[in-house]
C-alpha positions as CSV (number, residue, x, y, z in Angstrom):
1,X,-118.7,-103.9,-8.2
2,X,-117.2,-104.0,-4.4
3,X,-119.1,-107.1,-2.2
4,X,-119.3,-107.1,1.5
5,X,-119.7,-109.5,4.0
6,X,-120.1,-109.4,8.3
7,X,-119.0,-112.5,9.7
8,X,-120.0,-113.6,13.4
9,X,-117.1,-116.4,14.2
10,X,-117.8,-118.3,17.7
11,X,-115.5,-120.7,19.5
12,X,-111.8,-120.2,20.9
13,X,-111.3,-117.5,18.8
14,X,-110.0,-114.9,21.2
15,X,-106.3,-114.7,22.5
16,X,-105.1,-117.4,19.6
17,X,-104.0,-114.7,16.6
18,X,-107.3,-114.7,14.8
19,X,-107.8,-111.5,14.5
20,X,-103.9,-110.9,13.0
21,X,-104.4,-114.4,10.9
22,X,-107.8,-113.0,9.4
23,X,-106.0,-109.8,8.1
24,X,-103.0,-111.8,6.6
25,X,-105.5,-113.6,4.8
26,X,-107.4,-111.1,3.7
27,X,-104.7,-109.1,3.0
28,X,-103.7,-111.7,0.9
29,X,-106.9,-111.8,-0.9
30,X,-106.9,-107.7,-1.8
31,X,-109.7,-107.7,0.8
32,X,-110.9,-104.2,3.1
33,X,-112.8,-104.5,6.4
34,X,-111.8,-105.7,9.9
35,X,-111.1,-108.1,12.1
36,X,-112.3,-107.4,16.0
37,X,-113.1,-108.9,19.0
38,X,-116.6,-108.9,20.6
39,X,-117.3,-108.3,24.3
40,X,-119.3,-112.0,24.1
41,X,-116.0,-114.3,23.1
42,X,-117.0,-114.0,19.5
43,X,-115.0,-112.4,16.7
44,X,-116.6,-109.9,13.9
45,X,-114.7,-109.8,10.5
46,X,-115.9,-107.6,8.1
47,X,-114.7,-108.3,4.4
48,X,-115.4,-106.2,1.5
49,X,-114.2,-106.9,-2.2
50,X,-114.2,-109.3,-4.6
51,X,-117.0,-111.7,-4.2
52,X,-114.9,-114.6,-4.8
53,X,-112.1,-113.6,-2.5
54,X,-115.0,-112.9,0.2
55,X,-116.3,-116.9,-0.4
56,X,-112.4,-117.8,0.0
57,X,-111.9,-115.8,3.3
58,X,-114.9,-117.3,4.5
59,X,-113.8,-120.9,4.0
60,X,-110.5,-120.1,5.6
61,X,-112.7,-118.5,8.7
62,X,-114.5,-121.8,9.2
63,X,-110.7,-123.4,10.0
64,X,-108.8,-120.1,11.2
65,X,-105.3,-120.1,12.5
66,X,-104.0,-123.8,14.2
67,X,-104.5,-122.3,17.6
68,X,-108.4,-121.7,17.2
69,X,-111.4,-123.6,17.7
70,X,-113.9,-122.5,15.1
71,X,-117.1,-123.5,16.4
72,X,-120.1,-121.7,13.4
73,X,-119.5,-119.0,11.4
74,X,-122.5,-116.5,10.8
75,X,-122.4,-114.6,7.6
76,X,-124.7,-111.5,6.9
77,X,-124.6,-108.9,3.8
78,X,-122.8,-106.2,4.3
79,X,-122.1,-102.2,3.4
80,X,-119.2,-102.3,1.2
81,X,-119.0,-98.6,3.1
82,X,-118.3,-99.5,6.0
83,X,-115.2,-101.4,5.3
84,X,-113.0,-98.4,4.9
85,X,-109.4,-98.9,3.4
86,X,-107.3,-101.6,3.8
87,X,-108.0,-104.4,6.7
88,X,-107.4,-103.9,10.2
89,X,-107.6,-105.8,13.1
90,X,-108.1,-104.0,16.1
């Protein structure tokens, strides 16, 4: 059975390939969902799939790509739904 997961990731996350890094990684990890940017500075990823590729992607979003600055990462069930096909990052 599919997990899902909405991350909330705060910090210089916004202009330094996040968003393209998180769907490489999750990619890479068979993953679904997406990776966009919030009108606050934050970034939402939403991850559905495997439950252990969700808790990998999530301890790769607490570092993100050597450009960021992860500050917290807030992680809140999810609808497997909502993910969709594939992962984008819009």
């Amino acid at each position: 059975m599919s997990a899902a997961t909405r991350f909330l990731v705060s910090g210089k996350v916004q202009g330094v390939f996040f968003r393209a890094s998180t769907r490489e990684q999750a990619q890479r990890l068979g993953l679904h969902g997406y990776a966009k940017n919030l009108a606050d500075g934050r970034v939402e990823v939403l991850a559905a799939g495997d439950a252990g590729a969700i808790d990998a992607l999530a301890e790769w979003l607490k570092r993100g790509p050597p450009q960021a600055r992860v500050e917290s990462v807030e992680r809140h069930a999810a609808d497997p739904v909502e993910a969709g096909s594939g992962f984008a990052a819009s």
